[in-house]
TORTOR-679385 format. One line per field, with one value per residue (C-alpha): x negated, y negated, z negated; residue in one letter; residue number from 1. Coordinates in steps of 0.2 Angstrom, whole numbers. Layout:
# residues N
px	[X, ...]
py	[Y, ...]
pz	[Z, ...]
nudo	[A, ...]
sevex	[NUM, ...]
This chain:
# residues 418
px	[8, 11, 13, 20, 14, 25, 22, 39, 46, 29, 28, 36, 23, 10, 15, 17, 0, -8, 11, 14, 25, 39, 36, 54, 62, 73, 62, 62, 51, 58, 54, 45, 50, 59, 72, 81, 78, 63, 59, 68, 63, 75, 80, 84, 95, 107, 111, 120, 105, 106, 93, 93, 107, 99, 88, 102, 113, 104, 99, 113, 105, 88, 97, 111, 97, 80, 77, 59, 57, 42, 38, 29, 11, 5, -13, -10, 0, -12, -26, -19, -12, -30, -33, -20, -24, -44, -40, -29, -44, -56, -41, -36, -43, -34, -23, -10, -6, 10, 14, 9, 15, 17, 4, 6, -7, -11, -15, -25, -39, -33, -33, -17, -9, -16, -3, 3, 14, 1, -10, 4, 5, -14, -11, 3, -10, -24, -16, -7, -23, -34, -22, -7, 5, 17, 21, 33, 27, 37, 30, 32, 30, 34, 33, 50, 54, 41, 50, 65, 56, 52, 68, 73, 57, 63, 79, 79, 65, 55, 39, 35, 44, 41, 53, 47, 61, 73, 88, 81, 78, 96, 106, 93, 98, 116, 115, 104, 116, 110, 106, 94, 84, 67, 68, 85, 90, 108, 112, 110, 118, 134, 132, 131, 144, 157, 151, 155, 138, 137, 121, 105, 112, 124, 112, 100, 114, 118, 108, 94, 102, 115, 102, 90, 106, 111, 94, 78, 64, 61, 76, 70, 56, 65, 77, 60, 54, 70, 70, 49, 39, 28, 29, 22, 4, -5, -10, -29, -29, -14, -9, -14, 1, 9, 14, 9, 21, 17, 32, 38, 51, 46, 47, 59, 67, 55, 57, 40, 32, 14, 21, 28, 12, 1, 12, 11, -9, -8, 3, -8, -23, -18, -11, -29, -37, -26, -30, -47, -46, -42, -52, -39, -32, -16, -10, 7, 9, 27, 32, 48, 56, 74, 84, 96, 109, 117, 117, 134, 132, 116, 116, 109, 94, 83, 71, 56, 44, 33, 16, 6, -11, -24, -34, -32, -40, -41, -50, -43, -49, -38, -23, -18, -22, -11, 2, 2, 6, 22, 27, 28, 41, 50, 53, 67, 68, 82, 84, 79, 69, 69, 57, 44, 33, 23, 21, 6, 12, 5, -10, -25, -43, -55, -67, -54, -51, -56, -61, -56, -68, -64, -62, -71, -69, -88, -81, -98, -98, -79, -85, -99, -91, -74, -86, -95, -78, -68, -88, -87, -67, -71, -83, -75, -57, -45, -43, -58, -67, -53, -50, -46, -30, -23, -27, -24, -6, 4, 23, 26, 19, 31, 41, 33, 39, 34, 20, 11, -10, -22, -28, -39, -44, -49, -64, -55, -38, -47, -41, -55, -57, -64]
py	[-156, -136, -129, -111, -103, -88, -75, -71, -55, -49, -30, -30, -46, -34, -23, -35, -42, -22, -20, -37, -30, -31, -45, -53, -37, -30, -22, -12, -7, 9, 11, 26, 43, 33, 30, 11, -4, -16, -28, -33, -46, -59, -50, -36, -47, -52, -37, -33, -24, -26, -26, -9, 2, 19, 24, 35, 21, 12, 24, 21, 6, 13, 18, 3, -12, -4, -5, -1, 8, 11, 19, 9, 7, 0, 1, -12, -23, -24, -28, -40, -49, -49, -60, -73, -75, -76, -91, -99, -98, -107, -122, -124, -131, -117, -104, -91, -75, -72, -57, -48, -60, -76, -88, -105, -117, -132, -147, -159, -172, -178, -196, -208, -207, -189, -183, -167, -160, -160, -153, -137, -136, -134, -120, -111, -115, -107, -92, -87, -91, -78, -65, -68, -68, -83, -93, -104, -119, -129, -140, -152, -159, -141, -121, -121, -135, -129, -109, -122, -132, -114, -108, -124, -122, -104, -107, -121, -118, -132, -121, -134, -144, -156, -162, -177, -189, -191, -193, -175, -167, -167, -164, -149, -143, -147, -135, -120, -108, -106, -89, -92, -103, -96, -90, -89, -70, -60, -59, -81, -85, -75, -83, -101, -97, -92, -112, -120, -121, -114, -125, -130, -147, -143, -133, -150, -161, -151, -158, -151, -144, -136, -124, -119, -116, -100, -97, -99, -110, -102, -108, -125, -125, -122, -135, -148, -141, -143, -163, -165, -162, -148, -134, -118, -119, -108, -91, -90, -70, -57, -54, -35, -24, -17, 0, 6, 18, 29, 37, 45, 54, 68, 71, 86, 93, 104, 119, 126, 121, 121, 108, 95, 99, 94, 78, 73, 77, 62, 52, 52, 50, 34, 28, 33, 22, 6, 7, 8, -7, -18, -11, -3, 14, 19, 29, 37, 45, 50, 62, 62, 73, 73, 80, 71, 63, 61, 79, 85, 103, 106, 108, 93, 91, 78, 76, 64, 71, 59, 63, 53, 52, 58, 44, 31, 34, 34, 47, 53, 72, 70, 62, 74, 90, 79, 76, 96, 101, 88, 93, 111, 106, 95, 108, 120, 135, 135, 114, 109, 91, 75, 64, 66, 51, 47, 33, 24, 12, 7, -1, -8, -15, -2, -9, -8, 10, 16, 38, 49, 59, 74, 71, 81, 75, 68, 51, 44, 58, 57, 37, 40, 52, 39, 26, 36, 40, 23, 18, 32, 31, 10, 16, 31, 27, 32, 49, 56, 61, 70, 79, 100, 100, 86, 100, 98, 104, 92, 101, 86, 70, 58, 58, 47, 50, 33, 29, 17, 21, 9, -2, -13, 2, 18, 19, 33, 20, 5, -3, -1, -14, -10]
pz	[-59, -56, -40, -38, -23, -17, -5, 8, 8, 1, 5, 20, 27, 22, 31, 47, 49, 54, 63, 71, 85, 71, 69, 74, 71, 55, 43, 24, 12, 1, -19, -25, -17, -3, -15, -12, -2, -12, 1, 16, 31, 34, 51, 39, 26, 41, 48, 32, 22, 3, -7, -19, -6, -7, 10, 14, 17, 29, 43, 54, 55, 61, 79, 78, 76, 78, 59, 54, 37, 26, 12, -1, -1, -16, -13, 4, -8, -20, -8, -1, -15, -20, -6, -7, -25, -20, -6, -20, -34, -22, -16, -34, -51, -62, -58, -65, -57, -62, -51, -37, -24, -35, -44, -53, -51, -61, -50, -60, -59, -42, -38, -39, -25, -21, -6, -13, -2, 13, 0, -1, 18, 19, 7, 17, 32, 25, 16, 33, 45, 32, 28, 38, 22, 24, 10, 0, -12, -25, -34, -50, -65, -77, -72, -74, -60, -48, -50, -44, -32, -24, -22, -11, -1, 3, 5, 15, 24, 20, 15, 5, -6, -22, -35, -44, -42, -55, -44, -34, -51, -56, -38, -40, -57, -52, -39, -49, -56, -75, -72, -59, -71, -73, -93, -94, -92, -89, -107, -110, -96, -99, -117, -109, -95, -108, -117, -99, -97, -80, -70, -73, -75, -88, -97, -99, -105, -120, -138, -142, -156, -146, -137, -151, -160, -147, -138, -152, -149, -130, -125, -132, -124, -105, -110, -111, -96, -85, -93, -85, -101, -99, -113, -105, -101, -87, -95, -88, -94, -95, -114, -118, -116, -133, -124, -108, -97, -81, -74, -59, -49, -41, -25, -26, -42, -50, -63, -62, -80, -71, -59, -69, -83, -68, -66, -83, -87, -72, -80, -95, -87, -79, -96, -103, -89, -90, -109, -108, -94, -108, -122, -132, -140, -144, -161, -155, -138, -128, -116, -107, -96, -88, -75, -59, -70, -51, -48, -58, -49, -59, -80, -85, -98, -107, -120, -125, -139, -148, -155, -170, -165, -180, -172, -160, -142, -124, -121, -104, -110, -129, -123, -111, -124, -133, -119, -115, -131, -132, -114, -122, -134, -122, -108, -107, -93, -83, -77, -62, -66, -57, -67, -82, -90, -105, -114, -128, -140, -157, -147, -154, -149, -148, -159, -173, -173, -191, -188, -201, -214, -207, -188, -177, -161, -153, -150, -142, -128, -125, -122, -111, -100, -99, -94, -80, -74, -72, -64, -51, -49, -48, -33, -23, -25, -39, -46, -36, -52, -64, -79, -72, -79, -68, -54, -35, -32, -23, -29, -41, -30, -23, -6, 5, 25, 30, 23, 34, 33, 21, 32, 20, 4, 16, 27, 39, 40, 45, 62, 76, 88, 107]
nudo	[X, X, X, X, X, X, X, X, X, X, X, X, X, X, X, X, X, X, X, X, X, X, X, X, X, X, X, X, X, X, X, X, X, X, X, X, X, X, X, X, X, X, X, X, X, X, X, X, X, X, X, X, X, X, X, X, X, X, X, X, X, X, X, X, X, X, X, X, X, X, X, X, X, X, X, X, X, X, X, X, X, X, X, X, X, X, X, X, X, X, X, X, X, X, X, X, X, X, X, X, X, X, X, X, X, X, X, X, X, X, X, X, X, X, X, X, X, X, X, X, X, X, X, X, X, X, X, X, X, X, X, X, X, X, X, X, X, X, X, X, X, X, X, X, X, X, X, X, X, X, X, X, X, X, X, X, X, X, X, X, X, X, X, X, X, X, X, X, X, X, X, X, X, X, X, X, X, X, X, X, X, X, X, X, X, X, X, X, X, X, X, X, X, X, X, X, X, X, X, X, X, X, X, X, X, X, X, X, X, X, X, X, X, X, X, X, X, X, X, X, X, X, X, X, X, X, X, X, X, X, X, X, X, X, X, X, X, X, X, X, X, X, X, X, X, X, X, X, X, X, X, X, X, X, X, X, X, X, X, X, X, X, X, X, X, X, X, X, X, X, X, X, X, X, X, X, X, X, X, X, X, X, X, X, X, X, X, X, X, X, X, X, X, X, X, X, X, X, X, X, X, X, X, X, X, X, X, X, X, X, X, X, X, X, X, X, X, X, X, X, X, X, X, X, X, X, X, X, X, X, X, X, X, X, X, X, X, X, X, X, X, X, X, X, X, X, X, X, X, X, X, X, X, X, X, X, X, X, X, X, X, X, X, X, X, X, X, X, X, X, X, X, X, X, X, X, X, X, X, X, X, X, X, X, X, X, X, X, X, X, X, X, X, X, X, X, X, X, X, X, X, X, X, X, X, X, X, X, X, X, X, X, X, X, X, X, X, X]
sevex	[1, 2, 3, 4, 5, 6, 7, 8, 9, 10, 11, 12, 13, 14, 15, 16, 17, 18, 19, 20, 21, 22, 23, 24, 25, 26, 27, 28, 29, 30, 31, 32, 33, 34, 35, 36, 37, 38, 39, 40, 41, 42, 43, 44, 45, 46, 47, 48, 49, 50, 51, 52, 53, 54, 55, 56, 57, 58, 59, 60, 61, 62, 63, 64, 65, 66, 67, 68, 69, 70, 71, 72, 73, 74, 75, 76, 77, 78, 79, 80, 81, 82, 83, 84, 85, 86, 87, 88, 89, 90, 91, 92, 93, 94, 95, 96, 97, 98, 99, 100, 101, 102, 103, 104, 105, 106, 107, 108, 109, 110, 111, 112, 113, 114, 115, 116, 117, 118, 119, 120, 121, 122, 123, 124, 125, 126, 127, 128, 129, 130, 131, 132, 133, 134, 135, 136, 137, 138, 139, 140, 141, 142, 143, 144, 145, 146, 147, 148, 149, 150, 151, 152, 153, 154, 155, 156, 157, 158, 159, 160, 161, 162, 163, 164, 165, 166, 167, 168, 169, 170, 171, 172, 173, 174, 175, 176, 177, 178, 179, 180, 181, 182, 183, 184, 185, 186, 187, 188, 189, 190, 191, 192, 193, 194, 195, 196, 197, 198, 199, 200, 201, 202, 203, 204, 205, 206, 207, 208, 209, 210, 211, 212, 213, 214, 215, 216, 217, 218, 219, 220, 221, 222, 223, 224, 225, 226, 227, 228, 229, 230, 231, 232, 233, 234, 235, 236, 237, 238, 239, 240, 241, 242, 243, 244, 245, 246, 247, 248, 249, 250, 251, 252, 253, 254, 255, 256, 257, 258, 259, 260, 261, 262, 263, 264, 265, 266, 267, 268, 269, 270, 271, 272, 273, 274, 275, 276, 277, 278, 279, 280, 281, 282, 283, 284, 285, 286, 287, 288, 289, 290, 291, 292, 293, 294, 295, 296, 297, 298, 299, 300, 301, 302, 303, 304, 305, 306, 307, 308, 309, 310, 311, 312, 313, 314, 315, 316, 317, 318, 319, 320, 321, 322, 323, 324, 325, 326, 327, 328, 329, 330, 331, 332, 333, 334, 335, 336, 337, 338, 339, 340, 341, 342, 343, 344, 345, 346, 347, 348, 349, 350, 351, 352, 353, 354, 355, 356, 357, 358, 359, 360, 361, 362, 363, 364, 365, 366, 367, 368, 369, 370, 371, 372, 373, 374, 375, 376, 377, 378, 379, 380, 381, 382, 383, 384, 385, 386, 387, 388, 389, 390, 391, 392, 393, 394, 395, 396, 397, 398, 399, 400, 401, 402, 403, 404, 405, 406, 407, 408, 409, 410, 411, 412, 413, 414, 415, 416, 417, 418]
């Protein structure tokens, strides 16, 4: 059996637990430079707030119904996704964090008989009484059915539901739209729709043949999974990633070359650290910059540059004398720019990186000084230690006007009790 534990209206219940006076009142969390709605509360849903409607939108709505807007604080999620996932490692046998507010676990080795839907109440119970984070739980006999098994929970308001019965499998699947099927994207479903495919249900009654035929082996193996055999095992560790991106808007449109060349030395230096997180280096490196397609007053402008590493690194300190050079070719005088972002790709371990006879670069100190900077970063907070050219001007950072404190990852923010 898999159960799939999922956090409600995540950001916005982090948010809560340090703010419990809004509790029972209509709530949002905005994107990155307080773009567009990310998470709402249910108070927030029905008063007519969609998810994605830019902040713009909704601020009649902050005198009309006493809506309470933040900005997003990523280091609170974070945190407190940490948490959840940490309770949910000591109830379980093996788990899978899927996401930051979602993690499949596998329930096995219990006894015949073994009651597992008081087993997911005591889950909810215990995540909620720890970290004040309510919670869904679907359970079943495949991912795939338990994803399902969630979405009646939520919906419903069960908190916990279980789908093992036949006869519930299939009014479930009846009821699930093929596109809300977990594995089953936008592009399938249009695909299936147009073959009268249009449930869950209909989706299972076709041959095998039929599926594989139109979706590959992973639409196969979705197919088996909606029918109770299990196919997609818990993933214990996250695959490395083939290309890493670190991109932002900034927080007002920038023309100064020194700005933006700050923003993307930290946009590099993050790429640098996620790859030396997971032991790699990347041959090919990108740099992107673009203007506010939205803005039809302003003369519009993009360009990405893309470098071929001599050798493969992640070196904080060569990637962005890389990066600067390809900003230099990808900027133009005279634009006003709304966002910038570089990219790695061509991604190997570290330990297969084959040097060159004639390159000069002093690999072991670039290593040595790497390492005593993610240590000291790891310790202080991140960014405290920095290559100079990521500098200290703030032109280039995002727009944050309601950005509640870090309650659980800064010293100075922590709530004092008297």
């Amino acid at each position: 059996m898999f159960a799939l534990v999922d956090c409600n209206n995540f950001y916005v219940s982090c948010q809560r637990v340090f703010e419990p006076a809004y509790k029972d009142k209509p709530v949002v969390v905005l994107s990155n430079n307080d773009g567009c709605v990310i998470s709402r509360s249910e108070e927030a849903k029905k008063i007519g707030i969609k998810m994605g409607v830019p902040a713009f939108e909704i601020e009649s709505f902050r005198v009309s119904h006493n809506l309470k807007v933040y900005s997003s604080n990523y280091a609170l999620y974070g945190d407190m996704s940490h948490r959840v996932m940490s309770i949910l490692a000591k109830l379980a046998p093996e788990i899978e964090i899927y996401s930051i507010d979602e993690c499949f676990l596998q329930l096995t080795g219990f006894d015949a008989g073994f009651d597992f839907i008081k087993f997911g109440r005591e889950l909810r119970h215990k995540i909620l009484k720890y970290t004040g984070i309510p919670t869904c739980v679907g359970i079943a006999r495949t991912k795939t059915l338990a994803k399902a098994a969630n979405r009646i929970a939520k919906k419903e308001g069960h908190g916990v539901f279980m789908l093992d019965d036949e006869i519930d499998i299939q009014i479930c699947l009846d009821k699930l739209s093929v596109e809300d099927v977990w594995g089953i994207g936008q592009r399938y479903a249009s695909k299936l729709k147009s073959d009268n495919v249009v449930t869950a249900l209909d989706f299972t009654n076709m041959p095998q043949s039929w599926v594989q035929k139109r979706m590959t082996v992973v639409g196969v193996r979705t197919w088996f999974e909606l029918r109770g055999k299990s196919c997609i095992k818990l993933e214990h560790t996250s695959p490395d990633k083939k290309a890493i991106c670190t991109s932002r808007s900034f927080g007002r449109l920038l023309d100064d070359f020194g700005a933006i060349e700050e923003a993307v030395c930290n946009f590099t230096a993050r790429c640098a650290a996620k790859l030396r997180k997971q032991k790699s280096c990347a041959g090919f490196l990108i740099v992107f910059l673009y203007t506010d397609y939205f803005r039809k007053d302003l003369p519009q402008n993009s360009k990405s540059v893309t470098i071929k590493l001599p050798t493969h690194t992640n070196s904080s300190i060569e990637l962005i004398s890389y990066a600067c050079n390809a900003l230099k070719k990808a900027y133009s005088a005279g634009f006003l720019y709304k966002k910038a972002g570089v990219i790695v790709t061509d991604i190997i371990p570290q330990e297969q990186v084959l040097v060159g006879l004639f390159d000069e670069v002093d690999r072991e100190k670039h290593q040595k000084i790497m390492q005593t900077i993610d240590k000291l970063n790891h310790s202080f907070g991140r960014e405290k230690i920095k290559v100079g050219k990521q500098g200290f001007n703030k032109k280039w950072h995002l727009k944050s006007e309601y950005l509640s404190p870090c309650y659980t990852t800064k010293l100075s923010d922590v709530i004092e009790v008297s």
